[in-house]
N, C-alpha and C positions, 0 to 999 in steps of 0.2 A: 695752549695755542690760540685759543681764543680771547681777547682783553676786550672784555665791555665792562662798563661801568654797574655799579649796584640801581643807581637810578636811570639807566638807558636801558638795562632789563625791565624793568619799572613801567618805566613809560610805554617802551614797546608794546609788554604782556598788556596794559591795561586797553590799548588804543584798539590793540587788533581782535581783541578777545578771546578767538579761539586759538589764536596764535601762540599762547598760553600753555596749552598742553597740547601742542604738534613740532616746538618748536626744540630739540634736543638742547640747547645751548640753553636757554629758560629756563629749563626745568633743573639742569646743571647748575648754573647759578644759584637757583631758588634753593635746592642743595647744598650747595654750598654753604650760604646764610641760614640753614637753619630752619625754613619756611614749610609749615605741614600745609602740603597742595592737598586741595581738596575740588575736587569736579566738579564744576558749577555750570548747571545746566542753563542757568540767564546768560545769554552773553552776549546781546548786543549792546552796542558802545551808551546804548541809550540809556542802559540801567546803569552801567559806572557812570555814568554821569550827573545820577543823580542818588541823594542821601536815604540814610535809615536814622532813626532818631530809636536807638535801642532800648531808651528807660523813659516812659512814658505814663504818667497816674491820666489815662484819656476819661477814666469812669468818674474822677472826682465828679463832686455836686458846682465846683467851679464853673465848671463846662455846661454845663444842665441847658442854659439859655443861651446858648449859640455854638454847639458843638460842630453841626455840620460845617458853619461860618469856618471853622474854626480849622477843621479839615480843611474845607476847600483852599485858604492860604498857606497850607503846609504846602499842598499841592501843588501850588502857583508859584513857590518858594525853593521848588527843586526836590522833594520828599517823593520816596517810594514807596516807604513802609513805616510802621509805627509798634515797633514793640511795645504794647501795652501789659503794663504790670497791675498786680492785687497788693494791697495790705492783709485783707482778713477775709476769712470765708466768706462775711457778707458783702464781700465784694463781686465778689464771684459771677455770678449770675450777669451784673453790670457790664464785667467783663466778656465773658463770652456773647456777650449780648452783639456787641463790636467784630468780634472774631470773623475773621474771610472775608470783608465788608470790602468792597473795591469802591473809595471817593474820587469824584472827578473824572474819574475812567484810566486811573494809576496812580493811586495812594490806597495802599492796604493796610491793613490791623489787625494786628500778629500778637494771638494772648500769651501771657505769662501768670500761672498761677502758685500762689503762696503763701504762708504770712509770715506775716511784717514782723520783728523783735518787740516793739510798741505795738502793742494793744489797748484798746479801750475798756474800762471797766464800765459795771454796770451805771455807776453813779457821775463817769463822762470823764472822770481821770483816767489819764495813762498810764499803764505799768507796760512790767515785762509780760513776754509771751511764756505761756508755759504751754508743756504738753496736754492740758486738757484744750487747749484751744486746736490741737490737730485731729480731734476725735472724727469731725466732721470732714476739713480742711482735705487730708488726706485720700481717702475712698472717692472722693468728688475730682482729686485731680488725678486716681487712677483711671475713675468712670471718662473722665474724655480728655485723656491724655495725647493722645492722637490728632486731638486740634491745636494740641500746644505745642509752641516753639521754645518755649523754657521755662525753668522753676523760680517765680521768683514775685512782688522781693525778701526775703530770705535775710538773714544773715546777724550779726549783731550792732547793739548799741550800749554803750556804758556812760551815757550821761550819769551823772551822781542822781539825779531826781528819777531816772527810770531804775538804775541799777544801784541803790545804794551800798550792796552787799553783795558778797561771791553766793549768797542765793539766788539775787535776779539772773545774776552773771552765769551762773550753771543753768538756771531753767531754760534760759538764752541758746547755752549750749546746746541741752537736750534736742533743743526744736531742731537749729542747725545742723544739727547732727543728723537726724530725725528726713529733714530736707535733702541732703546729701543721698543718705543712701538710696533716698526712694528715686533721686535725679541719675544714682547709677543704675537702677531698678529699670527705669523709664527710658534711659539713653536720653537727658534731657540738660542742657546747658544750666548753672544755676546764676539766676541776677542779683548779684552782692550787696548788701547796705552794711555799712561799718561805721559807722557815726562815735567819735571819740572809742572806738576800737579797731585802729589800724592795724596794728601790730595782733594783737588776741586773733583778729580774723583771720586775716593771713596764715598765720600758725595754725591755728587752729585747722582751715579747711586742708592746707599741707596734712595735720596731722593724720585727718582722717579721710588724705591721697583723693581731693577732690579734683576733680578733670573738666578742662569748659567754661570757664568762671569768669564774669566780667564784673572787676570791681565797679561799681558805678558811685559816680560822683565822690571817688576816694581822698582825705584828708589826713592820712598819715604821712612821716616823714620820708625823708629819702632814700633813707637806708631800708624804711620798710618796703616803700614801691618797687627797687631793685629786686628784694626778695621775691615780690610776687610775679616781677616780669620773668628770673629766673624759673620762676612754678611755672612758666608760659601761661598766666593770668593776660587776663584781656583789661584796658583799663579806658572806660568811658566818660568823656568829656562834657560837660553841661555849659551852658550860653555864660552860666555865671563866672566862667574862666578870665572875661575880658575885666573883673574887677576883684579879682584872687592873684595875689602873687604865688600862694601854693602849688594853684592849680596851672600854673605859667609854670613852673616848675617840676611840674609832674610832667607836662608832656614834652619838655627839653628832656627830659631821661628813659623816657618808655620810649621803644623803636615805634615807628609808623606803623610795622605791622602787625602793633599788639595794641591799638588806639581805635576808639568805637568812636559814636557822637551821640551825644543823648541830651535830653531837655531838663526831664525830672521834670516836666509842667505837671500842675502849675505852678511848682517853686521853682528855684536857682535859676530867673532869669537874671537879662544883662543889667536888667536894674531892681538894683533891694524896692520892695513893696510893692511891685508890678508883675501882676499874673503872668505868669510866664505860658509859650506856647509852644509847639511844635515848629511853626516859622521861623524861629529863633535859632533853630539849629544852623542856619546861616551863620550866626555870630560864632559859634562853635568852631563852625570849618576855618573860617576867613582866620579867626586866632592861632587854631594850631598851624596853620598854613605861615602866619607870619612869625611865629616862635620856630620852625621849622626851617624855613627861607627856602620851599617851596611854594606853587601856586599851588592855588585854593582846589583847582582842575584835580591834582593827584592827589591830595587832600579826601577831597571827595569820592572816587576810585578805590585808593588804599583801604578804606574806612567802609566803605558798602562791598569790598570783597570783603574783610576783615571780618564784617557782620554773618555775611552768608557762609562762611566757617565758623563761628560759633553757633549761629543758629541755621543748621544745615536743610531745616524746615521750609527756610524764608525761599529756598529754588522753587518751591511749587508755588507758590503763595502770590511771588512778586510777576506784576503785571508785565504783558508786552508792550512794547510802542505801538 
């Protein structure tokens, strides 16, 4: 009896906020489509209307000489929050260092701990990750687990130079594997790196019924994206979309409301050899929005609720007006 549209639900829920979950028909709809509601205790219009940048290296040594700079235009640029992620244990410490930090008086920094498939050897080459690299890794993101909004980044890469053999390619596993459970352990989203292992990933984390998952910065084909928006995988968009045809294509197939925004600063910005930033997440929105033939407004909305269901953490974290 009722005929509304998928995006006049849409529009509606995002404008009025609470209107969201009081509204019988909303929630009907949202049912309908498929959509796991989740109670988001943010909800003035003020925070949809501004961004989460979900994959973020903030601790690189890039940043070292004008980090705060560096915040402060995230902030100016429409940014709430800043999912920041680890490579390797000695990351760690850099990271949490950031954690709860409110910039400008509404942009936060939200950790994520884990490591990376590439690791660094002693002699400054890169290999695979193996399980002697979680000895430390692990106990450290049980000890403050609590301040984290998710596990990551995590996940595999099969370049031929890091993984020449189904040895790196297993130790790979191990770790992932390894990552998973302790992210079921924790109740803890995991942040995905899949670098020339689209398809392994995917599988792989299906196999062993991984739940929460946002691929970030994903390069696999189309038939493997499908698969993972099927797993109800989350799939995060980096500024470098506006000079990828893959990645135009990835978000013509994932629904809106399985779409993050993320930087990966200081790489994959909108242009090859230029330090990429958290400000850039603009170029992010304004793309998907125009592959979409929505405005950038629901864009932005869709995408920082989107976030604050996978990382269910970010309701306490993110600032008032």
């Amino acid at each position: 009896r009722h005929v509304m549209s998928w995006r006049a639900v849409s529009h509606r829920s995002l404008v009025r906020g609470k209107a969201l979950h009081r509204s019988p028909i909303q929630l009907y709809y949202y049912y309908y489509f498929s959509i796991t509601i989740t109670p988001v205790l943010v909800s003035d219009r003020w925070c949809w209307a501004r961004m989460i940048d979900c994959h973020c290296h903030l601790s690189a040594s890039d940043f070292d000489s004008d980090r705060e700079a560096v915040l402060d235009r995230a902030a100016a640029a429409g940014l709430c929050a800043i999912v920041a992620v680890s490579e390797s244990y000695n990351d760690f410490d850099a990271v949490m260092q950031l954690a709860g930090k409110c910039f400008s008086g509404h942009l936060v920094v939200a950790p994520c701990l884990g490591v990376h498939p590439v690791q660094q050897s002693a002699d400054g080459t890169q290999r695979s990750a193996c399980l002697q690299d979680l000895e430390k890794a692990l106990p450290e993101i049980r000890r403050c687990h609590e301040q984290l909004v998710g596990i990551g980044e995590v996940g595999l890469d099969f370049q031929p130079r890091i993984a020449p053999s189904s040895v790196e390619k297993d130790s790979q596993k191990a770790v992932l594997k390894a990552h998973i459970e302790l992210a079921k352990e924790l109740d803890l989203p995991l942040n995905v790196h899949s670098r020339s292992a689209g398809r392994p990933t995917v599988d792989f984390l299906k196999e062993c019924n991984a739940k929460n998952v946002v691929m970030h910065a994903f390069d696999g084909r189309a038939a493997i994206v499908r698969s993972g928006v099927d797993a109800g995988f989350f799939f995060s968009v980096p500024p470098s979309i506006v000079r990828s045809e893959q990645t135009q294509k990835l978000v013509s197939i994932v629904p809106l409301t399985q779409l993050l925004l993320e930087t990966d600063s200081p790489a994959l910005g909108p242009e090859k050899q230029v330090r990429n930033e958290p400000a850039n997440l603009v170029k992010s929105c304004e793309e998907v929005a125009r592959i979409k033939g929505i405005a950038a407004g629901e864009v932005r909305s869709m995408t920082t609720q989107n976030a604050v269901r996978l990382f269910p953490k970010l309701r306490t974290l993110l600032p008032k007006a």
